[in-house]
N, C-alpha and C positions, 0 to 999 in steps of 0.2 A: 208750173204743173209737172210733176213728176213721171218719168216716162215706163209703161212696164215692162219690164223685161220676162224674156220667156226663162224656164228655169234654166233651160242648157246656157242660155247667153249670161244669165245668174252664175253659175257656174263657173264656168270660161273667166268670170271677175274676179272670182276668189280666189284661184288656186291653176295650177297648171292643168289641163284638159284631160283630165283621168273619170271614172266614173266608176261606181263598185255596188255589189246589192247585199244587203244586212239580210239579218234578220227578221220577219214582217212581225215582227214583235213590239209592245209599246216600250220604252226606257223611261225608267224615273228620272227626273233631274236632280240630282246630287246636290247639296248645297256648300258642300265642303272644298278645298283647292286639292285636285288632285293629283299632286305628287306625293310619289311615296319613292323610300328609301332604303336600302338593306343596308348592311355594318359592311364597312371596308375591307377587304380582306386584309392578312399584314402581308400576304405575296401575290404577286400577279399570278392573275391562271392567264391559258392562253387565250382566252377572251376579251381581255383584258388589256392585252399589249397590240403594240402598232402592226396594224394589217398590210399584207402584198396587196396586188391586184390579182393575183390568183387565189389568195385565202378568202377574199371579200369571194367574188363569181363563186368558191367552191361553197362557202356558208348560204347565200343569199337561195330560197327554194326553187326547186327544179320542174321542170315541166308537169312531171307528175303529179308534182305540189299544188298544183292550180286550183283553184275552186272548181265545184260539178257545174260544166257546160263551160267555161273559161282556156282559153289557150294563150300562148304567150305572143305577145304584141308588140310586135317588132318597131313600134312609133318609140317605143321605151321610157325612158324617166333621166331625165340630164340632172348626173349631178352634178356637171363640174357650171351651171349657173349662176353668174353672179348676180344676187335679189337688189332689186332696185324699189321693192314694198317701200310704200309710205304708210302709215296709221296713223290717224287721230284718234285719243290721245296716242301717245309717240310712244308711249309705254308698251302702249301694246301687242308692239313687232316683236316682243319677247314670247307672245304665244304662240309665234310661226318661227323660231329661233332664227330670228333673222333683224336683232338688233344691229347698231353698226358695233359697239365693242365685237358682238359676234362674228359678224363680216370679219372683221379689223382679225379675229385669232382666227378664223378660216385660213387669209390672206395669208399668215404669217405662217403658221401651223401645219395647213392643210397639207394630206397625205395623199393615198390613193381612196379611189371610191369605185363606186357600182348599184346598179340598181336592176329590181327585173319588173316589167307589165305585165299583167293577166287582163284579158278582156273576151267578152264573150263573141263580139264581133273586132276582132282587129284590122287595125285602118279603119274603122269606123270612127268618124266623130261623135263624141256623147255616148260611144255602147258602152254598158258595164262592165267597169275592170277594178284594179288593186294596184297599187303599186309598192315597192317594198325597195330602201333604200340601205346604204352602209356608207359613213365617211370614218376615214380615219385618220390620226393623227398626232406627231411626233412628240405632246405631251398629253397627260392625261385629259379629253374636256370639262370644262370648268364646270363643277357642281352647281354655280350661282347662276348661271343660266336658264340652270331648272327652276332655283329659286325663285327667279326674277318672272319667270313664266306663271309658274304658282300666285306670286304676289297679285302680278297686274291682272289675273283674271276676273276679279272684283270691282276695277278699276274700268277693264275693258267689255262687259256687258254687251253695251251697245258701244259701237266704234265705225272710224270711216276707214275703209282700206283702199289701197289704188296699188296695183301692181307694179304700171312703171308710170314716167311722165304720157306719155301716151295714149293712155288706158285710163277712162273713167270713173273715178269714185265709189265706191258703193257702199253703201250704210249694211253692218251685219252685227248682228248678237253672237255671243260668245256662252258656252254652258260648261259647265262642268259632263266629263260623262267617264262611268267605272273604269277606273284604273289601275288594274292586279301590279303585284311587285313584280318586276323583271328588272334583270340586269343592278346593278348596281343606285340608279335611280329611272323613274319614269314619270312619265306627263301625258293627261290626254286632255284632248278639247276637242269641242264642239262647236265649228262655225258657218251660221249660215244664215237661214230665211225661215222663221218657224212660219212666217205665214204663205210661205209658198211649198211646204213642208220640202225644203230641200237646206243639206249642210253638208261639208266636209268635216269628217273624224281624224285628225291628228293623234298618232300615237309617237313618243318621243321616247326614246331609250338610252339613259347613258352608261357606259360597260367598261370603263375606264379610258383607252388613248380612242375610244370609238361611240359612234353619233347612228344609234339603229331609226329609221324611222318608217310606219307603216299611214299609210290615209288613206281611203274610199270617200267616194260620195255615199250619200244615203238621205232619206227620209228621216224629220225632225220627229218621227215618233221610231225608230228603229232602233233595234241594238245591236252592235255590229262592236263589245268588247272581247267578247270568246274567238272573233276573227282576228282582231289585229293582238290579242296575246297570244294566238296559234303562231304565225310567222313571226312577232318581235322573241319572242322565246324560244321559237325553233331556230333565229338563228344564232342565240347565246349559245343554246346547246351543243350546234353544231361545233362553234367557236372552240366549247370547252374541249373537245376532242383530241384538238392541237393539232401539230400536223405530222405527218408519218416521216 
């Protein structure tokens, strides 16, 4: 017999302990894969090349930036984690970019990073936040990544994910949901519980040597894509700016 979980402990199984609020709006489900892709530049802007760890902190949004009733949550968002996900099918760690070829160009590649929390109660377990990340690194990342993420979303539908050895299974559906262009290429998905109306929003950004990524919780009827292309695009823009 199957056991229920409550949704925070739902939750907690999918994804690192963040939580964010949409739109109370319903969303279509798309049926299409969506990544989408802009033309290459023929020269890097500065959004494009390998980040400090103080160009990452100065792009990534500021206090102000927060959503209304949101402050920043000092629990934060670790990027420097190494994912020990497993997914049945195996394909479908490509929709968390957290394949091992992935891991394996982290390892080898990886540059500086940074991330920031917003949450409405911070130090609170399960209150509503956003988290907003930046990795970067010393060659371009791989465009087949996103590929690969696109592909398997048809593949991976329904799939079983378990975070580490330690940590319990869980059966989740995967959706498509609106993915504007930013950055040089993007990815969103949707994964979660439509029947316990709870999922994590994945927004994926690639901007040449850098890896943007935005996610909240939410509601499997909510649309929360005008949020995560406010921050994945505010912080190309910032990016484009260069630095003084």
């Amino acid at each position: 017999m199957k056991r229920r979980l409550t949704p925070f402990v739902l939750a907690a199984t999918l994804a690192l302990p963040l939580a964010a609020c949409g739109e109370d709006t319903p969303a279509a489900t798309p049926s299409t894969v969506t990544v989408t892709e802009t033309p290459e530049p023929q020269e890097a802007g500065p959004e494009q090349r390998q980040l400090t760890e103080d160009e990452i902190m100065a792009a990534l949004p500021s206090e102000d930036e927060a959503p209304r009733g949101f402050r920043i949550d000092k629990r934060g968002f670790d990027t420097t984690t190494v994912s020990q996900r497993t997914t049945d099918p195996e394909s479908c760690l490509a929709l968390y970019m957290s394949t091992q070829e992935q891991r394996d160009f982290t390892k080898e590649h990886g540059g500086d990073s940074g991330a920031i929390r917003f949450s409405s109660r911070p130090g609170e377990p399960g209150s509503p936040g956003i988290s907003i990340a930046i990795w970067s690194f010393d060659e371009p990342f791989p465009q087949e990544f996103f590929d690969q993420a696109g592909a398997a979303l048809a593949e991976c539908q329904d799939h079983t994910t378990q975070i580490s050895p330690d940590d319990s299974p869980g059966e989740w559906q995967a959706d498509a949901i609106p993915t504007p262009t930013v950055g040089d290429q993007s990815f969103g998905v949707r994964i979660g519980r439509p029947d316990v109306d709870l999922a994590i929003d994945y927004m994926w950004v690639r901007s040449g040597h850098n890896l943007i990524h935005a996610r909240m919780i939410t509601g499997y009827r909510q649309s929360n894509d005008q949020r995560l292309q406010k921050y994945t695009q505010g912080i190309v823009d910032e990016l484009k700016k260069g630095t003084s």
